[in-house]
N, C-alpha and C positions, 0 to 999 in steps of 0.2 A: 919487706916484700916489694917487688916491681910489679907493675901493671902495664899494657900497652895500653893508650890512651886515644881514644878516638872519637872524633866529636862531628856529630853528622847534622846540620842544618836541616829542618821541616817543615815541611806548611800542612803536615796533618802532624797536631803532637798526638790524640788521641790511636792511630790507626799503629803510629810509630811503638807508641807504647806499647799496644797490644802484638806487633811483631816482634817488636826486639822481647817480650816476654818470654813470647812462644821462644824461639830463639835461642834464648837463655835460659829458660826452665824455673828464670827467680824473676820477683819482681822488682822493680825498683828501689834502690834503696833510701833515695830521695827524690819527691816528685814535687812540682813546685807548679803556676798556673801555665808556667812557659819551658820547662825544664821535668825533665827526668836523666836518674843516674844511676849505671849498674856498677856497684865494686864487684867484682866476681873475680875470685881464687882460681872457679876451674870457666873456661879453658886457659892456660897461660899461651903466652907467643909466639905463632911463626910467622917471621918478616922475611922475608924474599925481596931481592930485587933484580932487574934483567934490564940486558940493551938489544931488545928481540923488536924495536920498531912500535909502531901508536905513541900516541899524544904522551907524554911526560905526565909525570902526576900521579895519583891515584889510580888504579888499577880496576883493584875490586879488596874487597875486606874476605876475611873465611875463619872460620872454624877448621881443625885439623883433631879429629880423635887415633884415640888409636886402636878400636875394635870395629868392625861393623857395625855388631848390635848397638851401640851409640851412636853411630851414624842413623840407623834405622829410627832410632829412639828422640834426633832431634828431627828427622823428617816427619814422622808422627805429630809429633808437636805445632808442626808449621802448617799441614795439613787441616789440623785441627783448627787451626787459626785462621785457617782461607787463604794463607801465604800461597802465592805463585811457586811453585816449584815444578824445573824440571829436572830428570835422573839422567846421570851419565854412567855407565857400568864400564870397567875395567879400560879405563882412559888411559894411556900414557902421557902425559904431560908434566912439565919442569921435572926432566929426570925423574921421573916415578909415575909408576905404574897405580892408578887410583879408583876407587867409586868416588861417585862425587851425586851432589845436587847443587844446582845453581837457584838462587832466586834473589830477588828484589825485594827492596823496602818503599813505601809508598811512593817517597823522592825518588828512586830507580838507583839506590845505592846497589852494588850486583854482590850477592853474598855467594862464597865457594864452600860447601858445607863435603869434607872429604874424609875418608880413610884408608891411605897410603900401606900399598902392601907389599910393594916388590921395587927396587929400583929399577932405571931404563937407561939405557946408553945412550937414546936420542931424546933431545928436547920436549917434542911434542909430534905424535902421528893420528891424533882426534883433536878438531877444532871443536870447544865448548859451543851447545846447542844454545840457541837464541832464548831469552829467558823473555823478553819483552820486545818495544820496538828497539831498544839498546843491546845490542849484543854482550852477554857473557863476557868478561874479560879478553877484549876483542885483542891486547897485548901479551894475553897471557901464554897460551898456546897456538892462536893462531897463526896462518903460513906466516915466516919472517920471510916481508917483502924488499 
């Protein structure tokens, strides 16, 4: 089995935990006084990459289901958790046509929580809504300047 592997630096490990739970739906499978670690089966990988302008680097991290009702079902979750969340309904962006939710983790890591329903012939025609003072994957479909 592959895994995509991502490791995100904190200076709240407590708040971390309790989002990436929500998030995730499972808890930790190893937590340590400085470390927590999720092996998780579902969701597996979608990696993207684009030369659409912004800083090189990381992006933004996300989640891709493939019904709404799961989509709905990890918004619920983040909710509950007091996760920052904002909705974006029937976005066109990176070629596809999507609902999405954008939100943050303590650090301001930007999470794109989506379920893809239709492809689009252009890139992007809805710039993702501001999640914090950090804008939403400001490379991801914003105007390519």
């Amino acid at each position: 089995m592959k895994r995509l592997h991502l490791h995100i630096r904190t200076d709240d490990l407590e708040g971390s935990i309790k989002y990436y739970t929500a998030l995730f739906g499972a808890e930790p499978a190893r937590r340590e006084d400085d470390y927590a670690k999720w092996l998780l089966d579902d969701p597996a990988a979608n990696v993207a990459v684009s030369a659409r302008g912004g800083k090189p680097g990381l992006d933004h991290v996300g989640v891709s289901v493939d019904q709404n009702e799961a989509l709905e079902s990890v918004a619920a979750r983040m909710r509950d958790a007091t996760a920052p969340l904002v909705q974006e309904e029937n976005a066109t962006c990176c070629y596809a046509r999507s609902d999405k939710y954008w939100s943050h983790d303590p650090q301001g890591t930007v999470w794109e929580l989506f379920h893809s329903f239709g492809d689009s012939e252009v890139y992007g025609a809805t710039a993702p809504q501001v999640v914090n003072a950090k804008e939403a994957a400001t490379g991801c479909c914003a105007p390519n300047v």
